[in-house]
N, C-alpha and C positions, 0 to 999 in steps of 0.2 A: 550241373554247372549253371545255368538257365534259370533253377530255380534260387540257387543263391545269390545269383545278380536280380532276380525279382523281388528277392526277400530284402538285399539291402538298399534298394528304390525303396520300397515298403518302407523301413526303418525312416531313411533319410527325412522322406514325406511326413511321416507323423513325429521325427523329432523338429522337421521347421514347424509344422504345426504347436508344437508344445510350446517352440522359441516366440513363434509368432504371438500368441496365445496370450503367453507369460508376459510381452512387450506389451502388447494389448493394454490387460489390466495394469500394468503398471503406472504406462501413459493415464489410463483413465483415471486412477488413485490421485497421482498428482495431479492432475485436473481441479479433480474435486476437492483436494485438499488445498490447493493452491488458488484456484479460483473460485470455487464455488460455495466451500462452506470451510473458510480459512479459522483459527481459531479465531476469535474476537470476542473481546471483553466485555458480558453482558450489564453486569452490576459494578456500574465506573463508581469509583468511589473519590473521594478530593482530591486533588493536585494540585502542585505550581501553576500549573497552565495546561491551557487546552491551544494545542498546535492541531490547525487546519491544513490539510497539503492541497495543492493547487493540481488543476485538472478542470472538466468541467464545471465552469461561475455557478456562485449565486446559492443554488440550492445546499451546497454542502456547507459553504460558508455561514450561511444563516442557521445551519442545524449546530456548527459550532458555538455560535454566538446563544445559541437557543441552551446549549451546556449550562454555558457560563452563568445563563440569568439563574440555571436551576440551582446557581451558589457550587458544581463542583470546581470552581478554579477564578481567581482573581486575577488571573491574566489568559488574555485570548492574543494568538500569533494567528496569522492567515497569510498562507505564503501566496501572495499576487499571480495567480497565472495568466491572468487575463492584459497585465502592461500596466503602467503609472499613468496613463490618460484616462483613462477608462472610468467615466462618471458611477459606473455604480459602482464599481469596485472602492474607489473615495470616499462614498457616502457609508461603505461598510465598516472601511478603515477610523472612519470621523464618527461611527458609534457609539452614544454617549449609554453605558448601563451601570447604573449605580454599585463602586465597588469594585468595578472590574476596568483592568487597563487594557483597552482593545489597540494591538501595534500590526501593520502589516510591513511586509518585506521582499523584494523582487528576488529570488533564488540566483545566486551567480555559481555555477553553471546552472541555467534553467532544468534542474534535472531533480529527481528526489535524491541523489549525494548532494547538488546543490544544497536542495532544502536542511537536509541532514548537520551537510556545513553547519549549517547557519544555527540548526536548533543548537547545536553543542556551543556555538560561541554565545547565545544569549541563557544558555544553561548558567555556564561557566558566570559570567556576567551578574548573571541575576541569583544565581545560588539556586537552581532548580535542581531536585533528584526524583522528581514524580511528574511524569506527563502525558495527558491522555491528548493520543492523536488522532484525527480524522481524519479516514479516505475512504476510497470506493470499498468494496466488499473483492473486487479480482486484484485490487493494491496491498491488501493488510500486507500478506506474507513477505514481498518482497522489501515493501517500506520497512517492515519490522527489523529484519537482514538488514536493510543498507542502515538504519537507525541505530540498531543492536553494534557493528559498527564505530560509529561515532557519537552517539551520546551516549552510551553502554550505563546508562542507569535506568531508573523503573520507566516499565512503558504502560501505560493500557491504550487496546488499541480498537478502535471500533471502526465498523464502517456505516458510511452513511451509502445505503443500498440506490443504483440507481438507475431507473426502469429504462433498460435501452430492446430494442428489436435484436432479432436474430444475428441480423448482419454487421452492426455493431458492435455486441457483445461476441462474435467469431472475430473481429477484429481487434477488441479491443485485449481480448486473449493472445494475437498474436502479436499486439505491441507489449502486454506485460514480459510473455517468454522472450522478446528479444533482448527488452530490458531484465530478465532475468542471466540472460547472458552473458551481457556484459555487466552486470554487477559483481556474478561469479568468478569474471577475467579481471575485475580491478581487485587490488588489494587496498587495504587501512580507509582510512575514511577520504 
């Protein structure tokens, strides 16, 4: 008797092991596939425009504008996160490059649905069915979802990679999952 209640201790133990295990990897897969090496579109080819998503200034914005000059798109979006006072963000938006219409835009809700919003009504508008977006490398996947969404036409989606420390990037992983969260509890765009 004794040894059949030890046997199925035994069992139990190495089947939460397996469950444990199995959560493990699975956590870590999405991880990696979601934050760290999301798909992203190496060889961007022309589009409508090239949409910038808002987050940390400056540097990604310029890597957008940096697209444009290379001729894959005649029009550059840059969604404002930095606020409408805000002298450089001005001088980004007052961008003069030959050929290309640099427009920015404050997101209402300041949110990437915001953003989303917004791409799809100046789709709509402008007649775009091809657009390369810019975000971070731990944003592709989720902006792709809320994007996929609401402008449900061609995306390429690249990130502009951005060198943060340990503690930053643990945190900044736990504001994507939250925001993955609730993007999965909202529905339609």
């Amino acid at each position: 008797m004794q040894a059949a209640v030890s046997g199925q201790r035994r069992t139990r133990r190495v089947l939460a092991a397996v469950v444990a295990l199995v959560l493990l990897v699975t956590v870590g897969l999405t991880v990696e596939r979601a934050y760290v090496q999301p798909q992203v579109d190496r060889s961007l080819q022309h589009a409508d425009a090239i949409v910038v998503l808002g987050g940390n200034p400056y540097d990604r914005f310029e890597y957008g504008l940096r697209l444009a000059e290379q001729g894959l798109a005649s029009q550059v979006v840059l969604s404002n996160s930095v606020g409408e006072t805000d002298t450089r963000m001005q001088d980004l938006c007052a961008r003069r490059i030959t050929g290309v219409d640099v427009m920015c835009f404050l997101p209402k809700p300041w949110t990437t649905r915001g953003e989303a919003q917004e791409i799809k009504r100046l789709a709509e508008l402008r007649g775009w069915t091809d657009i390369i977006v810019v975000t971070t490398t731990a944003h592709v996947e989720r902006a792709r979802f809320i994007l996929e969404r609401c402008y449900g036409a061609a995306l390429q989606m690249t990130d502009f990679p951005e060198h943060r420390g340990t503690a930053e990037t643990v945190f900044g992983w736990g504001y994507q999952s939250a925001g993955w969260l609730k993007a999965l509890y909202q529905t339609g765009c």
